[in-house]
C-alpha positions in Angstrom: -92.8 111.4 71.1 -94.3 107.8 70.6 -93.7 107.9 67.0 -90.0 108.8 67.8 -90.3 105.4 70.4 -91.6 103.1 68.2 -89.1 103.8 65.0 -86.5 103.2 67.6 -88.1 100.1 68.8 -88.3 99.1 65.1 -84.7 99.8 64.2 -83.5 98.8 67.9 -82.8 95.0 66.9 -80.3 96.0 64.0 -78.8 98.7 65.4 -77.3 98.0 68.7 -73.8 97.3 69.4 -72.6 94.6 71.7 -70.2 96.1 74.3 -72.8 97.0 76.9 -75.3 94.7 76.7 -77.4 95.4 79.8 -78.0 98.0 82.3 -78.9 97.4 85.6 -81.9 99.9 87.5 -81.3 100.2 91.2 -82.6 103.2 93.9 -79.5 105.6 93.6 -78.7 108.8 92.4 -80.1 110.8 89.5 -79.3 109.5 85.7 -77.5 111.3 82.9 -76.7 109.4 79.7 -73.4 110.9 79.1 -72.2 108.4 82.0 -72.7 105.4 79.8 -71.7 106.6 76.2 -69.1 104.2 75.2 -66.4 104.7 72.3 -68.7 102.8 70.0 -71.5 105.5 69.9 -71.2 108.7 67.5 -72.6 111.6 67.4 -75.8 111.2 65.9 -77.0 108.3 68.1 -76.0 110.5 71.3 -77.9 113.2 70.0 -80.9 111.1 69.3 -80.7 109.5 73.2 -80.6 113.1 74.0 -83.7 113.7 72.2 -85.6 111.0 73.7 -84.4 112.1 77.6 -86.0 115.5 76.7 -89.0 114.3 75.4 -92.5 116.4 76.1 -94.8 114.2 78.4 -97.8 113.3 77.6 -99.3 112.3 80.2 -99.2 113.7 84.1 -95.8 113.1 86.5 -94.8 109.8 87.1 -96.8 107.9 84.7 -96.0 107.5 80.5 -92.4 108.4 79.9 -91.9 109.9 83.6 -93.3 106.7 85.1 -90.5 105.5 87.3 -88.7 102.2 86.5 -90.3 100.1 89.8 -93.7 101.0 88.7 -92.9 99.4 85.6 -91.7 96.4 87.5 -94.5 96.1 89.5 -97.1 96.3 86.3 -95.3 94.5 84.1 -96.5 91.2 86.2 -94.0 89.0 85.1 -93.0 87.2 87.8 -89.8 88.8 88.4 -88.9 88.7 84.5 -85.9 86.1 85.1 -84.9 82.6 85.8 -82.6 82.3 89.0 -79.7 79.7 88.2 -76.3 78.5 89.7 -73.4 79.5 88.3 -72.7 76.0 88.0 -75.8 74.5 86.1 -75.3 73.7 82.3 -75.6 75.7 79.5 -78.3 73.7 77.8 -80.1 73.7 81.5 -80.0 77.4 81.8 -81.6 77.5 78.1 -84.4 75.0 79.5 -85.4 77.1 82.4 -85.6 80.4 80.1 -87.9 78.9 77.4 -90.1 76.8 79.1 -91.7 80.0 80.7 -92.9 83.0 78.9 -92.3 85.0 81.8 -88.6 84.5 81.4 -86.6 85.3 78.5 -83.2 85.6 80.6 -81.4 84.0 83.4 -79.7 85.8 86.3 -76.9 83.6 87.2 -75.5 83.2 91.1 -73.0 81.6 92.9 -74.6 81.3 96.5 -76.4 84.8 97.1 -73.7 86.7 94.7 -74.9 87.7 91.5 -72.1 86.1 88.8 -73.9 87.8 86.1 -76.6 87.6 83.4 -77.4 84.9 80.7 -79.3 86.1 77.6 -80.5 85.2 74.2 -77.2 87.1 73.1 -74.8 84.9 75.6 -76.3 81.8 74.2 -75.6 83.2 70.4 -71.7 83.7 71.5 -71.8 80.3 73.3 -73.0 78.6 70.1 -70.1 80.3 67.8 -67.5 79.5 70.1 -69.3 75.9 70.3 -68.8 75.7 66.2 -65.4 77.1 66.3 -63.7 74.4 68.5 -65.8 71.2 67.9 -64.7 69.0 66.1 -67.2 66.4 65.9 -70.6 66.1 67.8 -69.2 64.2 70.9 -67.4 67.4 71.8 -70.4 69.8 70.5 -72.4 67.6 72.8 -69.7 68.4 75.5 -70.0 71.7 75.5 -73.6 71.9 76.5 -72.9 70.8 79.8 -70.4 73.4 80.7 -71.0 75.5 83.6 -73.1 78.6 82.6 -70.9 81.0 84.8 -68.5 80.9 81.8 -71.0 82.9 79.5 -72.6 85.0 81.5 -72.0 88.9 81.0 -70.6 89.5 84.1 -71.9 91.9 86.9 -69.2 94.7 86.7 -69.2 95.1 83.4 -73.4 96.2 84.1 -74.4 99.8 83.9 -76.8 100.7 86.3 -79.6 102.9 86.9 -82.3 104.1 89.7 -85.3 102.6 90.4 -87.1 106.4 90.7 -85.8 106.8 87.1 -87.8 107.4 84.4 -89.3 105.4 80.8 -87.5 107.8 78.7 -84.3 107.6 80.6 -84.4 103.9 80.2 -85.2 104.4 76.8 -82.1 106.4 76.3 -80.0 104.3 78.5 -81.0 101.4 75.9 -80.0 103.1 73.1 -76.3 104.6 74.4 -75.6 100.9 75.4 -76.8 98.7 72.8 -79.3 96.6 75.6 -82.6 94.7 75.6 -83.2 93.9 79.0 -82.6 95.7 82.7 -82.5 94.5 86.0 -84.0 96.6 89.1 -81.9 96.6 92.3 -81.9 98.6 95.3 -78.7 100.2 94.9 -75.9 100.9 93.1 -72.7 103.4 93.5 -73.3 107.1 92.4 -71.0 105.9 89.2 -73.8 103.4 88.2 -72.0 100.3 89.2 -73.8 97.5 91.4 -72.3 97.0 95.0 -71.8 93.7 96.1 -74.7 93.3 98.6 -77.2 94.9 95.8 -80.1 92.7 96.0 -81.8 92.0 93.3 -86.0 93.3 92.5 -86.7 92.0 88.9 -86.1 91.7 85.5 -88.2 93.8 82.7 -87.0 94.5 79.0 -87.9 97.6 76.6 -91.5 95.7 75.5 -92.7 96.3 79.3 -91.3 99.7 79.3 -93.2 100.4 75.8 -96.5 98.8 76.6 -96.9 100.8 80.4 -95.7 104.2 78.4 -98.8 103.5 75.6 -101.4 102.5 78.3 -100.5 105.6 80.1 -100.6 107.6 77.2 -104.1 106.2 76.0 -105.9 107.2 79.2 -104.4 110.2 79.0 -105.3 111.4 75.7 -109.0 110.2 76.6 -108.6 112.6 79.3 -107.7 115.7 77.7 -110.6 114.9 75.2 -112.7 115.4 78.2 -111.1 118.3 79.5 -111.0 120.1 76.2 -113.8 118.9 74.2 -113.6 121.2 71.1 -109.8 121.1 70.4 -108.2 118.8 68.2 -105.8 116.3 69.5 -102.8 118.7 68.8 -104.6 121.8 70.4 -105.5 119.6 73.7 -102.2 119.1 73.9 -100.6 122.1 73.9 -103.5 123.6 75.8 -102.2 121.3 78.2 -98.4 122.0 78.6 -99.1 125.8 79.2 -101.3 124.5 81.6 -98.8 122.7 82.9 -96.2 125.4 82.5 -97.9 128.0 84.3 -98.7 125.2 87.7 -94.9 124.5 87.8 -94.2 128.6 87.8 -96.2 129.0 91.0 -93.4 127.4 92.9 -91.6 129.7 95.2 -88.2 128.2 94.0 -89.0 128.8 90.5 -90.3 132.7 91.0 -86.9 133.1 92.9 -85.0 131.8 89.9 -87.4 134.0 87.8 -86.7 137.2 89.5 -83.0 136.7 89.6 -82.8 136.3 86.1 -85.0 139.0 85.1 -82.5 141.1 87.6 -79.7 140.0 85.6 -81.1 140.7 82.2 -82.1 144.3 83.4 -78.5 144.6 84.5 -77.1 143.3 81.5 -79.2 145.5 79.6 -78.2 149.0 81.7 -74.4 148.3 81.2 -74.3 147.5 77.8 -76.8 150.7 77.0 -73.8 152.6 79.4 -71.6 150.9 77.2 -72.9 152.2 73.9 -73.7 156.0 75.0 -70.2 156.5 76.4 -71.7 157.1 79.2 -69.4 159.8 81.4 -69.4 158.1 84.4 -67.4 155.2 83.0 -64.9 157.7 82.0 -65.0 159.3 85.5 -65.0 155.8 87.2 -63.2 153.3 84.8 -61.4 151.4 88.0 -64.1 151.2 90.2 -66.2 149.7 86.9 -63.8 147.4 86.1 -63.5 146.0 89.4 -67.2 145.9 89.5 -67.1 143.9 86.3 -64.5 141.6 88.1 -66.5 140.8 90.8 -69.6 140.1 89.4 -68.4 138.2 86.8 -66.2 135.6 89.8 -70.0 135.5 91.2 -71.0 134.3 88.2 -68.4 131.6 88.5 -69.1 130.7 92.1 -72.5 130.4 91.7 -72.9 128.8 88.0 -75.2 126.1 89.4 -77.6 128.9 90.6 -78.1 130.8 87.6 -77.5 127.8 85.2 -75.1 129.6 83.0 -71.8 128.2 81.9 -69.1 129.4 83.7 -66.9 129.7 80.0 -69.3 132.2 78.8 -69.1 134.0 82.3 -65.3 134.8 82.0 -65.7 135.2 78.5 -67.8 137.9 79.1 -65.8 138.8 81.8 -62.6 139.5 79.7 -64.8 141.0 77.1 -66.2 143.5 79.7 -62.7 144.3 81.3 -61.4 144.8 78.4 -63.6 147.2 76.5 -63.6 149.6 80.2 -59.9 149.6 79.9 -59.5 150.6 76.4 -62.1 152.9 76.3 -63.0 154.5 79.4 -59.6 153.7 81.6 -57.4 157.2 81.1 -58.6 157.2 77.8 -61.1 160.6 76.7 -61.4 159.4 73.2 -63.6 156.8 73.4 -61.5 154.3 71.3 -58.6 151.7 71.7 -55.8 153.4 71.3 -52.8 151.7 69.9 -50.9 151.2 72.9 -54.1 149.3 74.7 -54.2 147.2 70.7 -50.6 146.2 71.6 -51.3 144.9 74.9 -53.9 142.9 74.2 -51.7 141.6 71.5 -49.2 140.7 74.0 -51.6 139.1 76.7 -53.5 137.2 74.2 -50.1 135.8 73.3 -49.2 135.0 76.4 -52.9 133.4 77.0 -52.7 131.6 73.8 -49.2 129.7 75.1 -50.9 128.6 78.2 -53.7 127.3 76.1 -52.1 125.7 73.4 -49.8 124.2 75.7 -53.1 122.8 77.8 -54.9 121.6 74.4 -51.9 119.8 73.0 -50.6 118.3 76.6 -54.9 117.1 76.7 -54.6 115.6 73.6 -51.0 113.6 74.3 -52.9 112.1 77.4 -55.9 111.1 75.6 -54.0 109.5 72.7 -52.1 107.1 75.9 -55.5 106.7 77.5 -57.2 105.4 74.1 -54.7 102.6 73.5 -54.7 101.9 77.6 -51.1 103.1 78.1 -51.3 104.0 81.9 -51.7 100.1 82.6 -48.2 100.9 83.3 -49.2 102.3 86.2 -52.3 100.7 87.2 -50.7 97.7 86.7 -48.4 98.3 89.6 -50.8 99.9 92.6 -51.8 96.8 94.4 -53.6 98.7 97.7 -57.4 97.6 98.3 -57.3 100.7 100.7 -58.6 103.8 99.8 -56.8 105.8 101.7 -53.3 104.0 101.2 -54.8 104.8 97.5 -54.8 108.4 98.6 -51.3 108.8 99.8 -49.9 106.7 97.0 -51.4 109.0 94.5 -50.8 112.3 96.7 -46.8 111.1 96.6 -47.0 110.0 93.2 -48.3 113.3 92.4 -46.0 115.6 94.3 -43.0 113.9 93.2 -44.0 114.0 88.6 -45.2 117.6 89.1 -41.0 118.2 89.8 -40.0 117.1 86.5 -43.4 118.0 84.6 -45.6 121.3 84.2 -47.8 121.0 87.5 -51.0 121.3 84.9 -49.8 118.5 82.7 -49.2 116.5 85.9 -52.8 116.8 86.7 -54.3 115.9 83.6 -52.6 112.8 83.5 -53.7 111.9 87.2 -57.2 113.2 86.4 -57.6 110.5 83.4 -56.0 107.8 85.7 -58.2 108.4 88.6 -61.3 107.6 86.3 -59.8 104.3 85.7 -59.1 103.9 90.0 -62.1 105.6 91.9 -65.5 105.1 89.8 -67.5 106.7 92.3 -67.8 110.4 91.9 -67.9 112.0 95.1 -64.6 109.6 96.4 -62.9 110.6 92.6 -63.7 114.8 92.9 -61.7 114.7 96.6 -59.3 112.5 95.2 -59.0 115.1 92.2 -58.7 118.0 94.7 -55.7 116.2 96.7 -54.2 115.9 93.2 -54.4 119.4 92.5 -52.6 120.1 96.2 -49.8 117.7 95.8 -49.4 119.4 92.3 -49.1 122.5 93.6 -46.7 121.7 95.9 -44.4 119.7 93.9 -43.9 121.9 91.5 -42.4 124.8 93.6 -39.2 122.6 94.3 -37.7 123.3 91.3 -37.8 125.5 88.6 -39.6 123.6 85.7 -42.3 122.6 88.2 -44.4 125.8 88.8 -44.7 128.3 86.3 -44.1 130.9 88.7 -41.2 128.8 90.0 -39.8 129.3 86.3 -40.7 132.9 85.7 -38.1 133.5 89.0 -35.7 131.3 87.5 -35.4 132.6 84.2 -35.3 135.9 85.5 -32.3 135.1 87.6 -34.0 135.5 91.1 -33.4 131.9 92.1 -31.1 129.3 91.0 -31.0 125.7 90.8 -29.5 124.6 93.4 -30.6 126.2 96.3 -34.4 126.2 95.2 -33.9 122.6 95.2 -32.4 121.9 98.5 -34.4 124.7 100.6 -38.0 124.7 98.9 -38.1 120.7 99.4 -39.1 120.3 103.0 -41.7 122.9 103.2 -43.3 121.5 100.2 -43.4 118.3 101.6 -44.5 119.3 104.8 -47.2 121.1 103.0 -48.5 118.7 101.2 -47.7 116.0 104.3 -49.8 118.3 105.9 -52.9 119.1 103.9 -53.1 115.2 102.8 -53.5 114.4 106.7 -56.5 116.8 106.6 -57.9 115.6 103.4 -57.7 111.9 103.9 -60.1 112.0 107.0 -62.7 112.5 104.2 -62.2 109.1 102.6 -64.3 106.0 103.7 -62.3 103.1 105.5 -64.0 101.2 103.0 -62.0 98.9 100.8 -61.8 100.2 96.5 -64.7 97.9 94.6 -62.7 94.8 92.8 -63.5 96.8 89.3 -62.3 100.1 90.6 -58.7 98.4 90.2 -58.7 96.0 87.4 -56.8 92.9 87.5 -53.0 94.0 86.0 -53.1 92.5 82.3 -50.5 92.4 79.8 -50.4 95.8 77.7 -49.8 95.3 74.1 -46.6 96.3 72.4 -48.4 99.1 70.3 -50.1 100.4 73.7 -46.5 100.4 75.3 -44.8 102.4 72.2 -48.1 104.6 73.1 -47.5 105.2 76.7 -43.2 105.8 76.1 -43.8 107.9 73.3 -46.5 109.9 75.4 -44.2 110.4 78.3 -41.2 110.9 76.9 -42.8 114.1 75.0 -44.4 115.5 78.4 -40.9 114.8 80.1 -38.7 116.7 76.9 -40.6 119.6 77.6 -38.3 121.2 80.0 -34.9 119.6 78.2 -36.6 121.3 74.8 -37.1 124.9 76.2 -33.8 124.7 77.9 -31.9 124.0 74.6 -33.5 125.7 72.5 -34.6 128.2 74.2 -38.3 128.6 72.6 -41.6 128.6 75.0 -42.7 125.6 76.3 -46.1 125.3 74.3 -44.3 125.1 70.9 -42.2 121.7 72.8 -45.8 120.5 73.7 -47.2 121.0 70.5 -43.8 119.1 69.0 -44.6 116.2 70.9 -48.4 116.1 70.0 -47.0 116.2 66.4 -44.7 113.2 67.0 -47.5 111.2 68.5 -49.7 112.1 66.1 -47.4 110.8 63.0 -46.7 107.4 65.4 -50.3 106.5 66.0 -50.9 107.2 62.0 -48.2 104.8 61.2 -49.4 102.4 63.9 -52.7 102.2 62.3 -52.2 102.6 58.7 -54.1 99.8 56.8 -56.2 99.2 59.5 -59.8 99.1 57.6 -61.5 99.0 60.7 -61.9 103.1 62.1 -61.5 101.8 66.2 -61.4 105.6 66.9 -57.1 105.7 68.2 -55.9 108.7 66.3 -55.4 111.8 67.5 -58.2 113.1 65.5 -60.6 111.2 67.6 -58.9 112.2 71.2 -59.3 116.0 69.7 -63.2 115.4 69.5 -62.7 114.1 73.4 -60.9 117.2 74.8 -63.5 119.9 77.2 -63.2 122.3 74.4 -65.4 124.4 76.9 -63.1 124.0 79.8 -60.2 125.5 77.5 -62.3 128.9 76.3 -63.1 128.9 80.4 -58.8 129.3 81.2 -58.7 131.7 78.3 -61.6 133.9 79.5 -60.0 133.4 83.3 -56.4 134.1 81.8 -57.2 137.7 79.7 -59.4 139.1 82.7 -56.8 138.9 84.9 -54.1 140.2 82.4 -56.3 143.3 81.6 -55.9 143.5 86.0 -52.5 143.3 85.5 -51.7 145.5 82.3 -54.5 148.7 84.1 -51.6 148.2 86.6 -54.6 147.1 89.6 -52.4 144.6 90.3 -49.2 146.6 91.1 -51.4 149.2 92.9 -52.3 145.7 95.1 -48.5 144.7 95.4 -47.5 148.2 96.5 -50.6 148.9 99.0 -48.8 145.4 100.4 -45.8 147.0 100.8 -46.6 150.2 102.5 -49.4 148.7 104.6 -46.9 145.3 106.0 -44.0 145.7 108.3 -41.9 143.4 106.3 -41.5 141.0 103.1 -42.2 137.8 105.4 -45.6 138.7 105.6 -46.0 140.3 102.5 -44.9 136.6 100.7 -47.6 135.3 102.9 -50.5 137.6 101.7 -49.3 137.2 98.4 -49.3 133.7 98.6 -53.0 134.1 100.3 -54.4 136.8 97.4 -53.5 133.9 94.6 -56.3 131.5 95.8 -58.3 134.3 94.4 -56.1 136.2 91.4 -53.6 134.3 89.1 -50.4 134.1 91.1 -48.4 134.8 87.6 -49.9 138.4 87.1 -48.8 138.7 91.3 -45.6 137.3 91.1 -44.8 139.8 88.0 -45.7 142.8 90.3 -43.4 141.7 93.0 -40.9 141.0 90.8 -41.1 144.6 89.5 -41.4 145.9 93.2 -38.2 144.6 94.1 -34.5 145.0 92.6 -32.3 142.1 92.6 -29.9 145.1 93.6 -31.4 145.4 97.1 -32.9 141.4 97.5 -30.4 138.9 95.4 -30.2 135.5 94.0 -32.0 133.0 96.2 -33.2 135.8 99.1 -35.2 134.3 101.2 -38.0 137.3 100.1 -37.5 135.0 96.2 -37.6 131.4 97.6 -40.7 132.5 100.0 -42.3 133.9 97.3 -42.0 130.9 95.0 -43.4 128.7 98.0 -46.4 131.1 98.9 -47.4 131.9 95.8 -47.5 128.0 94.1 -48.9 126.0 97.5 -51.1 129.4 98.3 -53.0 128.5 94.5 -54.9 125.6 96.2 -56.5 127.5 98.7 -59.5 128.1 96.3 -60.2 125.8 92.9 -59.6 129.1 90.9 -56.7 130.0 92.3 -54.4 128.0 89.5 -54.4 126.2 86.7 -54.3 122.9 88.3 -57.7 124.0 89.8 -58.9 125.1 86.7 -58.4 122.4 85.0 -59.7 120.5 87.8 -63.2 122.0 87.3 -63.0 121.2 83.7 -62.7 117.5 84.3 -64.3 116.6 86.8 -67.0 119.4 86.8 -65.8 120.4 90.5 -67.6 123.7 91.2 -66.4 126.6 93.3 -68.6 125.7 96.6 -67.9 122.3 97.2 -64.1 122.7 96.9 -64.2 125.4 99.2 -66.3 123.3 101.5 -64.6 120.0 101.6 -60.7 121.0 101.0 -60.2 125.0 101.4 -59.5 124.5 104.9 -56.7 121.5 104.6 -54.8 123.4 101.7 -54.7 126.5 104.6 -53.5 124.3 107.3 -50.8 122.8 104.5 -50.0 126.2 103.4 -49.0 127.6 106.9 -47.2 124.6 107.7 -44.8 124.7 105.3 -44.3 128.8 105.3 -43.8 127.5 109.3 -40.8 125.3 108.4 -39.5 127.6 105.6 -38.8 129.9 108.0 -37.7 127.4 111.0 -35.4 126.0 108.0 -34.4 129.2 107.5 -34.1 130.3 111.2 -31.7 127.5 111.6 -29.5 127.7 109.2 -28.7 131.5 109.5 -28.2 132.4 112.6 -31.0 130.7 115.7 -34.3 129.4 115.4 -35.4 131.4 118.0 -33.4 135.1 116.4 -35.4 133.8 113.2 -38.8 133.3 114.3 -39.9 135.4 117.1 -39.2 139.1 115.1 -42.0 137.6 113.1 -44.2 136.4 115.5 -44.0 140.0 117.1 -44.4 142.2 113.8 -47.0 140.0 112.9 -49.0 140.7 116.7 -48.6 144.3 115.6 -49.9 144.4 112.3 -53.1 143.2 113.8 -53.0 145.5 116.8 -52.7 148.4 114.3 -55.6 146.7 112.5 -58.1 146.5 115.6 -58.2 142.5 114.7 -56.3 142.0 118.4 -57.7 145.2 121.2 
């Protein structure tokens, strides 16, 4: 491990880049490097940070590599490790106070108590060139080394910053993502690694004091395990030592917990695939309850992926895999083998999954390609509001009213990348992501090219244009009125950091081709499939093509590789995130084509006194189960005989079963995306917004059916029928005695 420190300290002068030039170490929230990776770093030198964060110790916690960054500061006895000046002191002043000390080799430059930035070697280089560049003679050279040091200074913003608890190799790491030589400790930063403005400022110390603590820790150390294990070489004392280690750290309770659930797991893992492979009879006696078994297990594994540390796209992978095999082998089936019946379902559903997820990738990639040339300045540009939570409605409307005219999922991807650029801090930008996926939600079931179920009535003749339009409006907005009145009480009163919303710049005429060309492909979607009458996926996937030949043609000659082709926004996109929707996607198809799912629908329909309440449950059951698979039931539950065009059983059903998806994050693809993003898990969405999505999704089935009530006939006549079949549903139930 110090051989692989000191080749990078050799090499470290050469090889670092000069975007982020320092990173600033302040008592906050754990680190991971993959916050500061900038476009700049490839592959390899990730993977080699990587490599140094998981570095074997050599020495005992919280000294060597694990010794945290303030006991560095502290040993490093350097006087703080900078020189304090004024944002107005001159440049050749600045210089002056940084050399004359050996203590200091930069300058942390204030205005009053706010820290304006830092002045380094590096600033002094770029002063110089600009210094050559426009003087003429050597009165103006001379000029320029009284000009106010504020104007070189990297500023504070644009700093990186990490926790005081963390750790050498971290640092290490941190240095080598960002290209930096020095760090500044501080006692606190925001959870996205950004300095607040009242962080106060604890010292100074660069990579040579983080280097010469790790070796002095390591050198006692090794003299210690020569004590301890005399008759070993150096490599034997050390591995004597991390099982020695190993086996202390197991004797925690939380780790023999973890232990015996995983051993649990393997065990059952092990007795269902040796069921599997002997055909075991009770399978074939007990296919449904086995595949239901499969189905809940494997949504536990989803829920609880942070527990048993498994990736939730090899969960539903397994998942499908699982449901799948049961139902071709074992579901009515005494042969043991597909047959070709089950062969040509899967066929279908993985057709059907594959539209959803090539629609997904190529609508990922569209966004990315406007991203990477700063296209949605166009937007940014425009939101003025130092307000968070005016910042919350404005994106909640903004939301509601694109996922109309766009696919609900497309809608938010796009807000997803743009909140990044808005809300740096995580916690603030995962509640702002939820809202997103709520106002999604309910914008798209307004009209039929929003929601996919939405379109799936449409095409099929249940609803029309028209009316869905004019009747579905006012209980989506009520619902998402509703349910954004709930959520906002979440959000601080604090005002959004100065850098969360940059100051509106001029966007280049190549980034605004970009961002037209992007949108106009999202918004020809639904014109594309309406002409032409081919899925929406292969329109998506027409666009990505177009944007792909423009940003080749934009950059063609360029020698200079800056990483703005759609090749490089494909290397971007959560490749895991998409085999997660896939796995999601074919279990719940495999539901649907056992025909579970209509056995659901039709236990709804004998069980409920009337279709009211039956939209409702539906609407309900699709936080949990894909409301496509549940709208297809219903659909084949009911003739358009008995219930026509635009029944109120249709519209309600549209409005249930899109605003009902937000209940849980799994319940649609807006969710599910969601959790790809921005890494939302299953417990914290149910925690924080679960209960204002329910209190948005009764309020506008309320005023569906008040909007109803009136215009047929009475509010009253409409509503209390209802009220009172609903009373004796759950008298029949024992819920009410």
């Amino acid at each position: 491990a110090t051989a692989f420190v000191l080749t990078f300290l050799a090499s470290q002068s050469s090889s670092f880049a000069p975007v982020a030039r320092h990173v600033f170490y302040t008592k906050s929230a754990s680190f991971k490097p993959s916050r500061i990776i900038r476009s700049h770093v490839s592959g390899a030198e990730e993977m080699e940070a990587e490599s140094i964060m998981n570095m074997e110790f050599l020495t005992p916690e919280g000294t060597g590599l694990s010794s945290p960054i303030g006991r560095i500061v502290k040993l490093s006895k350097r006087d703080n490790g900078y020189y304090r000046a004024n944002g107005s002191d001159p440049v050749v002043d600045v210089m002056d106070g940084i050399t004359r000390d050996v203590k200091h080799d930069v300058a942390l430059v204030y205005d009053g108590n706010e820290l304006l930035g830092i002045f380094t070697e590096s600033d002094y280089i770029k002063f110089s060139t600009q210094r050559a560049k426009e003087s003429s003679n050597e009165q103006e050279s001379a000029s320029f080394l009284v000009q106010p040091v504020k104007d070189y200074v990297t500023p504070a913003q644009d700093l990186v910053s990490l926790s005081a608890r963390d750790t050498a190799n971290q640092a290490i790491a941190a240095m080598k993502l960002s290209g930096v030589r020095h760090v500044v400790v501080a006692d606190k930063v925001t959870d996205d690694k950004h300095l607040f403005k009242d962080s106060k400022v604890i010292g100074v110390i660069n990579l040579q004091d983080v280097m010469s603590i790790v070796q002095k820790d390591e050198r006692l150390s090794l003299d210690s395990l020569v004590r301890k294990y005399p008759n070993m070489n150096p490599l034997q004392q050390m591995e004597a030592e991390l099982k020695s280690s190993a086996n202390e750290a197991a004797r925690d309770p939380a780790i023999a917990k973890r232990d015996v659930v995983r051993v649990l797991a393997s065990v059952l893992s092990a007795a269902t695939l040796v069921a599997f492979a002997s055909q075991s009879s009770w399978l074939h006696d007990n296919a449904t309850t086995a595949m239901i078994g499969i189905f809940v297990v494997g949504y536990m594994g989803i829920i609880f992926e942070e527990l048993f540390e498994l990736d939730k796209a090899s969960t539903a992978l397994l998942m499908s895999t699982g449901l799948w095999v049961t139902y071709a082998d074992f579901y009515n089936n005494p042969g043991g083998t597909a047959t070709p019946q089950v062969i040509e379902q899967l066929g279908e559903q993985l057709a059907e999954v594959s539209d959803i997820c090539f629609f997904l990738l190529a609508a990922s990639t569209i966004v990315e390609v406007v991203d990477m040339h700063q296209g949605f300045k166009v937007v940014t540009n425009q939101i003025k509001t130092t307000s968070k939570k005016q910042l919350f409605w404005t994106i909640g409307f903004l939301t509601f009213f694109l996922s109309s005219i766009l696919n609900n999922l497309t809608v938010t991807i796009v807000m997803c990348s743009l909140l990044r650029k808005l809300v740096p801090n995580n916690d603030d930008r995962r509640l702002f992501g939820a809202m997103v996926v709520v106002a999604a939600n309910a914008g798209g079931v307004w009209t039929p090219i929003g929601d996919v179920t939405t379109t799936m009535l449409w095409i099929n003749e249940n609803l029309s244009t028209l009316p869905t339009i004019s009747e579905l409006f006012l209980p989506s907005f009520v619902c998402l009125v509703a349910s954004l009145a709930f959520l906002v009480n979440q959000v601080d009163e604090d005002a959004v950091e100065e850098m969360t919303l940059p100051a509106p710049s001029d966007l280049a005429p190549r980034g605004q081709l970009v961002f037209a060309a992007g949108i106009t492909s999202l918004l020809a979607v639904p014109a594309f499939t309406e002409f032409t009458g081919l899925p929406p996926y292969l329109a998506m996937l027409t666009g990505l093509g177009a944007m792909w030949t423009l940003t080749d043609i934009i950059h063609m000659g360029e020698d200079e590789d800056e990483g703005l082709n759609v090749p490089d926004a494909l290397e971007k996109l959560d490749t895991a995130g998409i085999l997660f929707f896939f796995g999601i996607l074919m279990s719940i198809g495999v539901l649907d084509k056992s025909g579970l799912l209509k056995q659901l629908a039709e236990y709804l329909d004998n069980t409920l006194p009337n279709q009211d309440i039956i939209a409702t449950v539906i609407g309900l059951a699709s936080a949990l189960i894909d409301n496509v698979p549940l709208v297809a039931a219903t659909m084949g539950m009911y003739d358009l005989a008995d219930f026509g065009t635009d029944d109120k059983l249709w519209q309600l059903i549209a409005l249930c079963a899109g605003t009902g998806g937000s209940i849980l994050v799994i319940g649609s693809a807006s969710g599910v995306a969601l959790m790809g993003l921005e890494k939302v898990d299953f417990l914290w969405y149910a925690k924080k917004v679960s209960l204002g999505a329910t209190i948005g999704y009764f309020a506008g089935i309320a005023t569906y059916l008040g909007q109803y009530a009136v215009l047929n006939g009475g509010l009253l006549n409409g509503i209390v029928p209802q009220a009172v079949a609903a009373v004796d549903v759950a008298q029949s139930s024992g819920m009410i005695m």
